[in-house]
Structures are given as C-alpha cells and as structure tokens.
C-alpha positions as CSV (number, residue, x, y, z in Angstrom):
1,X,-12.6,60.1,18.0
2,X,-13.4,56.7,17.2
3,X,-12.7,53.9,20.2
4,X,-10.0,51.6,18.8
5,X,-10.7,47.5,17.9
6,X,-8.3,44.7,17.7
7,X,-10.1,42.3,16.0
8,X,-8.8,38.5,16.2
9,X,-10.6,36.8,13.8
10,X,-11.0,36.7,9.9
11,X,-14.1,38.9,8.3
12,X,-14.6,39.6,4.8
13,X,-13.7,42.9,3.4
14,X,-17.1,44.1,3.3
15,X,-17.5,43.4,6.9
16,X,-14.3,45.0,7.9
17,X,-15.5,48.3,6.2
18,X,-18.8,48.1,7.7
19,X,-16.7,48.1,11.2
20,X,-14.6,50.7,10.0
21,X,-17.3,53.0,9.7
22,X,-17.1,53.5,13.7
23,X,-14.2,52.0,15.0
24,X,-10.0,52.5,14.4
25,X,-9.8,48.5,13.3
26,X,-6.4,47.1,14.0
27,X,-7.0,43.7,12.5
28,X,-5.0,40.5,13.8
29,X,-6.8,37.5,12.8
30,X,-3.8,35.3,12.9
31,X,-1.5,34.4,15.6
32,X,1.8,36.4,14.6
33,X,-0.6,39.4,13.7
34,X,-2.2,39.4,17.8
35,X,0.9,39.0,19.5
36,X,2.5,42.0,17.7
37,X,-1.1,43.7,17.8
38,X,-0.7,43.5,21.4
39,X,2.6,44.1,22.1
40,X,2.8,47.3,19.8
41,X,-0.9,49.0,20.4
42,X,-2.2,47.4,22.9
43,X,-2.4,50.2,25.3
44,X,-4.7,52.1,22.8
45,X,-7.0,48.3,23.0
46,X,-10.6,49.9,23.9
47,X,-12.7,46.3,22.8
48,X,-11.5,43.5,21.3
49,X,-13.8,41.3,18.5
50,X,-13.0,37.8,19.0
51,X,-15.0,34.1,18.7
52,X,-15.1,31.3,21.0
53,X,-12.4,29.0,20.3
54,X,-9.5,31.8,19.5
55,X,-10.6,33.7,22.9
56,X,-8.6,36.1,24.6
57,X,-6.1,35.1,27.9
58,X,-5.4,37.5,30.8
59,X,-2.1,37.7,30.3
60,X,-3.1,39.4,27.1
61,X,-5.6,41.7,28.6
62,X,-3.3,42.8,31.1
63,X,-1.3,44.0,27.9
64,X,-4.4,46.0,27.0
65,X,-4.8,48.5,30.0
66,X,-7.4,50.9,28.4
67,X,-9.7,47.4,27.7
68,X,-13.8,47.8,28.9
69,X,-15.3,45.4,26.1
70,X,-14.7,41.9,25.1
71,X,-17.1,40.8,22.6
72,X,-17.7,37.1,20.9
73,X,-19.4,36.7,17.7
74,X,-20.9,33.4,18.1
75,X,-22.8,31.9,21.3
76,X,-19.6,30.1,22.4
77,X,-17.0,32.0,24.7
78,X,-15.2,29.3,26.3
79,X,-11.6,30.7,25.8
80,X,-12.2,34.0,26.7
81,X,-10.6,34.2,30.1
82,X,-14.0,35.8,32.0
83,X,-12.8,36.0,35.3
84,X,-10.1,37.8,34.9
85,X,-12.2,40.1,32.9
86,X,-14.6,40.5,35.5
87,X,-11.5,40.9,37.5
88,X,-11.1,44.5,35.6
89,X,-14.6,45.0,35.2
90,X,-14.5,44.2,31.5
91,X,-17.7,43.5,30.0
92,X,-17.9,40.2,27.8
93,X,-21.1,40.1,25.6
94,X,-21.6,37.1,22.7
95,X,-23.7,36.6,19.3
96,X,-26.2,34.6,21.1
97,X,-29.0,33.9,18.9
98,X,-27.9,35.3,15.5
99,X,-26.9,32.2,13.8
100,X,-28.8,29.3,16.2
101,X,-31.2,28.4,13.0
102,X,-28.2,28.2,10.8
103,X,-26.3,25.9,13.0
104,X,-29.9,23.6,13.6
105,X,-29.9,23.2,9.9
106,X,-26.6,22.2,9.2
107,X,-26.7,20.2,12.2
108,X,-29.9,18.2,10.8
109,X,-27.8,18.0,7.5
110,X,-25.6,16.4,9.1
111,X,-27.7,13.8,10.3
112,X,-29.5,13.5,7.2
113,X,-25.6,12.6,5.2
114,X,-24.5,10.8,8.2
115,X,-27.8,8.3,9.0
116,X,-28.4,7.8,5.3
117,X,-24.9,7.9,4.0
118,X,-25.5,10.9,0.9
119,X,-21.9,11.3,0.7
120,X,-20.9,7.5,0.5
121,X,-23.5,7.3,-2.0
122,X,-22.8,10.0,-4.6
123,X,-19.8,8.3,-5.0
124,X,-20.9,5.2,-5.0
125,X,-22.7,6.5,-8.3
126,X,-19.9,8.3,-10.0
127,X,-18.3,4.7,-9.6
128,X,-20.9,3.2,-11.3
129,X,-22.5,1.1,-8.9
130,X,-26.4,1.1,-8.7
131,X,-28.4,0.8,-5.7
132,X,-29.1,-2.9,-5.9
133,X,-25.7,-3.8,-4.6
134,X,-25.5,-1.4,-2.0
135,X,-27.1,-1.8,1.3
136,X,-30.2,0.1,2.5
137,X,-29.8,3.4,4.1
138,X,-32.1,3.7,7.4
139,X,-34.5,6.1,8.2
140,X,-34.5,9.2,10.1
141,X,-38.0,9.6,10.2
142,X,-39.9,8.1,13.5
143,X,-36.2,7.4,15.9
144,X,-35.2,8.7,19.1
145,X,-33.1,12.1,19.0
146,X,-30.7,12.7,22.3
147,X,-30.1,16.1,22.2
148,X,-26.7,17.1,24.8
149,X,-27.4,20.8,25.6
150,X,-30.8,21.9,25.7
151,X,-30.1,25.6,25.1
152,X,-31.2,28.1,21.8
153,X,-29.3,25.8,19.7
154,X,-30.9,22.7,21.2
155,X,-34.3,23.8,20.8
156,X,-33.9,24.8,17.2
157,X,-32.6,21.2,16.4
158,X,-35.5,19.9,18.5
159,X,-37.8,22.0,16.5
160,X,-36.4,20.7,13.2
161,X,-36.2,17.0,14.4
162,X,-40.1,17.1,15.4
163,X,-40.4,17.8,11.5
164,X,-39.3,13.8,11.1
165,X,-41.5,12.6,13.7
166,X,-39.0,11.7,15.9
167,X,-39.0,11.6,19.8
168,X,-37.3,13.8,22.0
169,X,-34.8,13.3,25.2
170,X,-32.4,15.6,26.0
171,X,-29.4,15.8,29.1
172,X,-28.4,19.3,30.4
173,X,-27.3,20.7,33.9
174,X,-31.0,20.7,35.0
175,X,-34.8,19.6,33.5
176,X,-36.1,22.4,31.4
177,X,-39.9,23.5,33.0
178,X,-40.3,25.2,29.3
179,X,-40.4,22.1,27.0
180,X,-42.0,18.8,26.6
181,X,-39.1,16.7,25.8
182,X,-37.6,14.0,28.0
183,X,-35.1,14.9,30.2
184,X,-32.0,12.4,31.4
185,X,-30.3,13.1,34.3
186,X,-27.1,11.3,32.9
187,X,-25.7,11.6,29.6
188,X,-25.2,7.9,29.6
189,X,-29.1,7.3,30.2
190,X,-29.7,9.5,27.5
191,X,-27.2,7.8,25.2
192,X,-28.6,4.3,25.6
193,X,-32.2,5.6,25.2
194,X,-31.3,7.3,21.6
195,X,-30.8,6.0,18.1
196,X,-29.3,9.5,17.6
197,X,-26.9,11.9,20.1
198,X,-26.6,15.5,18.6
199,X,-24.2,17.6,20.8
200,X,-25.3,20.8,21.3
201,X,-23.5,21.7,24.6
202,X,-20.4,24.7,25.3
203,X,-17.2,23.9,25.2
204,X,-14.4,24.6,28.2
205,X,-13.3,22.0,30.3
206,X,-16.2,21.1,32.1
207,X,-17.3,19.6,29.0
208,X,-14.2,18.2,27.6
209,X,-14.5,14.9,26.8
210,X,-18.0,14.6,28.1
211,X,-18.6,12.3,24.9
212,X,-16.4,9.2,25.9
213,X,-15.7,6.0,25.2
214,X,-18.4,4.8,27.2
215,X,-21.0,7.0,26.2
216,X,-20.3,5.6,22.4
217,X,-20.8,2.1,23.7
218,X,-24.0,3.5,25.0
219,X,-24.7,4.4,21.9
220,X,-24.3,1.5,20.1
221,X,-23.7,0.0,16.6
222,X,-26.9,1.2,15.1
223,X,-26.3,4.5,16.7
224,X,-25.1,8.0,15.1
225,X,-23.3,11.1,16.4
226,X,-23.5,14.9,15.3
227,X,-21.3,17.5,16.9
228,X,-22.1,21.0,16.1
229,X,-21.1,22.5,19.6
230,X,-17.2,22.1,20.1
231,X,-14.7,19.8,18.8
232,X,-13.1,19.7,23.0
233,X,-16.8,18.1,24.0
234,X,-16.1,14.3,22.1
235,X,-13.2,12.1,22.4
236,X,-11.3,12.0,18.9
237,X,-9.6,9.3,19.7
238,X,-13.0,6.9,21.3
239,X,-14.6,8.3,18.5
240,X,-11.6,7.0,16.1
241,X,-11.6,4.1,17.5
242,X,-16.0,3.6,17.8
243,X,-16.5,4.0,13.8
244,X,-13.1,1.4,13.0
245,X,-15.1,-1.5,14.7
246,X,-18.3,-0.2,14.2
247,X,-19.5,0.1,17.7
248,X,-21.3,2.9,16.3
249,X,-22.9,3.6,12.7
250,X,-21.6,7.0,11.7
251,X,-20.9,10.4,12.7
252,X,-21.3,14.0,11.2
253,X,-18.7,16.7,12.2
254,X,-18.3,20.4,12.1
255,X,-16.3,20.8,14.9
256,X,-12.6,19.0,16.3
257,X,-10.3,19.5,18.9
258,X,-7.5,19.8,16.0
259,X,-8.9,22.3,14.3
260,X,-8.2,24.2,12.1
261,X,-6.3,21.3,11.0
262,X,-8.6,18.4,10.4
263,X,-8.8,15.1,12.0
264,X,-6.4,12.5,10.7
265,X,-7.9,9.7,13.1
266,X,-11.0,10.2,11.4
267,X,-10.4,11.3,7.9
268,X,-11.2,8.7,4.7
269,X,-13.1,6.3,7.3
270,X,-16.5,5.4,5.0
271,X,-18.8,6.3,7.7
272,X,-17.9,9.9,8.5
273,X,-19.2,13.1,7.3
274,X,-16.8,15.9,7.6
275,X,-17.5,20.0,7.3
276,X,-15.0,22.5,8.3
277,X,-16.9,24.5,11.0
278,X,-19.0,26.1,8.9
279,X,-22.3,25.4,11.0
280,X,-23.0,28.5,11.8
281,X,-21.7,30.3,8.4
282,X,-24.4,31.6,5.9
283,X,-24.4,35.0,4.5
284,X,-27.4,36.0,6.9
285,X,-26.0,34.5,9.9
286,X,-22.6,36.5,9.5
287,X,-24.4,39.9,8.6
288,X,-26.7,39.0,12.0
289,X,-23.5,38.9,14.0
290,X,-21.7,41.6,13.1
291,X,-24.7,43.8,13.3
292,X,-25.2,42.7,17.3
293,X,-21.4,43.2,17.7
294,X,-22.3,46.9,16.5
295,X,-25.1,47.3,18.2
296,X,-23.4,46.3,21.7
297,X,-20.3,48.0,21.1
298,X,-22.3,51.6,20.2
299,X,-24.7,50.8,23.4
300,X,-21.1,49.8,25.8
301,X,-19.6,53.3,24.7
302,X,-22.8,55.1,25.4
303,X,-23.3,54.2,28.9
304,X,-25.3,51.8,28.2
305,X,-25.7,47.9,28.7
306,X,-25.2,45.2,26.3
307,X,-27.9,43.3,25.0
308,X,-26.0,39.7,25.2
309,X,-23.9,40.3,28.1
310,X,-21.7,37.0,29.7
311,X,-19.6,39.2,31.8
C-alpha cells in the first residue's frame, strides 16, 4: 500500500504524476486546501512535502498522528517547526544542494542588472534615448564582493564572482578553514569593506532583519544589494527608505518579507531590480529536487536514513 503525502506547495502536473507513482498524493498547495487537508485526512498524514517559507507548525503536526517524515524541497527550512518534530521523532530532510548553481546564477544576474542598470536601460532605449545622455553604468569587474552566509550557496556565488576578478570577504557564524576568502567577524565590517553585499544567509528569526538600516549606511551610496536567501533577512522598510535618498546605488531582489505579494515600498523606484522568487527555479533544478525528495522518502520508508537530513 502506498504511504500517503500531503503535499503543500504547487508542482507542475508532470511532477505530481511522477510522485504519484509511489505515494497516495493529497495535494494542498494553498491555504484553504491544508487546513481542510489536515482537518479531514490528517490522521492518514505519513510525510508531508513542503518548502521553506510555507513550512509546517506543530499544531498542525499534532493533527497528523501517523507523521515520521517532513521533507523541504529547497535548502531553506526556517518555518518548519523542528523542534517539535524532533519532539515526535519526526525526521526533517531538505533539497540541499539541488538547485545552489541555479540560485548563484540568478543571484550574479542580479548583480549584473542591478550594478549596471540593464533593466533601466532597455527602456531607456524603447524610449528613444541613446547612450550619450545617459550616465555611465559602473563596472562589476575588479570590486569587492561581501558575501552574508558562506554556505553551498555562498561558495557557488563566490565561484562565479572570481570569474569578474573581484575580491572576496564574507560574514558567517564562524571563519571557514576551507576557503581563501576574507572573513568579517561583523556584518557591519564586512559591509563597509564591500562595494557589493549579496545575502546568502537562512531565514528564521535569528536573521530577521540582520540587513538594517545601519548596515545600508555601511554600505554606502556607491554600494549595491542582492538578496537571494530570504525576504525576512533585510529590512523593507531601511531598504525603502536607502534607494529614495540614494544612500545606496541599487538593489536586486528575489526574495520579500511580503511575498507572494510584492513590495509596494519598493516597486517603480528606478534603481531596483525585481524577480518573483524564481532563484532557484529552472527546469533542471526542479527535476533535481523532486528526485532527492524521492530518493529520501523511498530510503525513510525502508529503514533507512535520509541523505539531507535537518531533523
């Protein structure tokens, strides 16, 4: 008898039949769906298929008494309530490492559009307005890279940036003994040191708001901001606020805390470029994740232990 899924989040139809080969799918990817997921079938809830941001709460799990696997698609996890899982002995894996390169390229798009203004540009162009009365775009090439969060996302970005020529410094927890970069032992160091500050870092709240006001003065007006981690990590508002009076250059987004609506403080400003969390969305970084979701679910209900456990 196949194990039963509640799934939370949206896949394509391909993807869903894929699952389907294995598991009974119950499939709740919006909020009205879950809550009457839960309350109607939850007892038969063997794993649950979620992502980071949408999680799953303990008062949810407790709905869900037959429950042994919790498992994340993407690297983040933050609102998946992991303690009271290991409470019940509930494993928690993730997707860690399937879609990293994707999200360092868009990431390094984004700092490509933001630094030299592509968007602003194109239509500048469709306007009419040739590039003699529009003022020159800076270089990526040869600046300094701040890099918040040195993990497998970090060090893909890091890998692209040494592409540009560009130098290295980076703020996590603790130094890395693995890489050569420079590390900061306060993200306010390593904002004043770099031309550019890609966040790279997990959500939750011991990282909301880590990107603050002050760390955007650090920054400064010839400075630029990329956030491909989580939308809770910067301060919309600073942030809002920073590219108005130009105490910093630009910003590239993927990620907000309003999401999935977008950000009104920050939409139409000219020296923004928004994407709708699609970072670590690319045909071969989806297949990637659902095949590790299979691959840990088949090894969970064999006995055996996931390859990306958290929990």
């Amino acid at each position: 008898m196949k194990p039963t899924l509640l799934i939370l989040s949206d896949f394509s139809d391909q993807h869903l039949e894929q699952i389907r080969q294995a598991y009974n799918v119950l499939y709740a990817p919006r909020p009205a769906q879950r809550s009457a997921e839960i309350a109607s079938n939850g007892a038969q809830v063997q794993a649950v298929l979620t992502i980071g941001s949408v999680g799953l709460k303990a008062e949810e799990m407790a709905l869900m008494p037959n429950l042994t696997l919790i498992c994340a698609l993407g690297a983040g996890y933050e609102e998946i309530d992991t303690g009271a899982a290991r409470a019940r002995n509930i494993v928690v894996s993730n997707g860690a490492g399937t879609n990293d390169a994707c999200v360092a390229d868009h990431a390094m798009g984004l700092l490509l559009s933001a630094v030299r203004g592509i968007p602003q540009l194109g239509v500048a162009l469709h306007q009419g307005i040739w590039r003699t009365a529009l003022p020159l775009p800076a270089n990526v090439s040869f600046k300094r890279l701040g890099i918040l969060g040195l993990g497998t996302i970090g060090q893909q970005i890091a890998k692209r940036a040494l592409g540009f020529d560009m130098e290295i410094g980076y703020h996590s927890r603790s130094a890395r003994q693995d890489c050569p970069f420079t590390y900061f032992d306060s993200l306010l160091g390593l904002a004043q040191w770099a031309d550019f500050l890609v966040v790279a870092t997990p959500g939750g709240p011991g990282t909301r708001h880590i990107v603050n006001a002050a760390v955007l003065d650090a920054l400064g007006p010839t400075g630029v901001l990329v956030n491909i981690a989580r939308g809770s990590v910067v301060d919309t508002e600073a942030l809002s606020q920073a590219l108005r009076r130009q105490g910093i250059a630009a910003a590239g987004l993927d990620v907000y805390e309003s999401e999935p609506a977008p950000p009104q403080q920050l939409m139409h400003l000219p020296n923004v470029v928004l994407t709708p969390h699609v970072a670590g969305w690319s045909p071969e970084s989806v297949d990637a994740t659902v095949d590790l979701f299979l691959e840990n679910a088949e090894r969970h209900f064999a006995g055996l232990a996931v390859l990306t456990p958290v929990v």
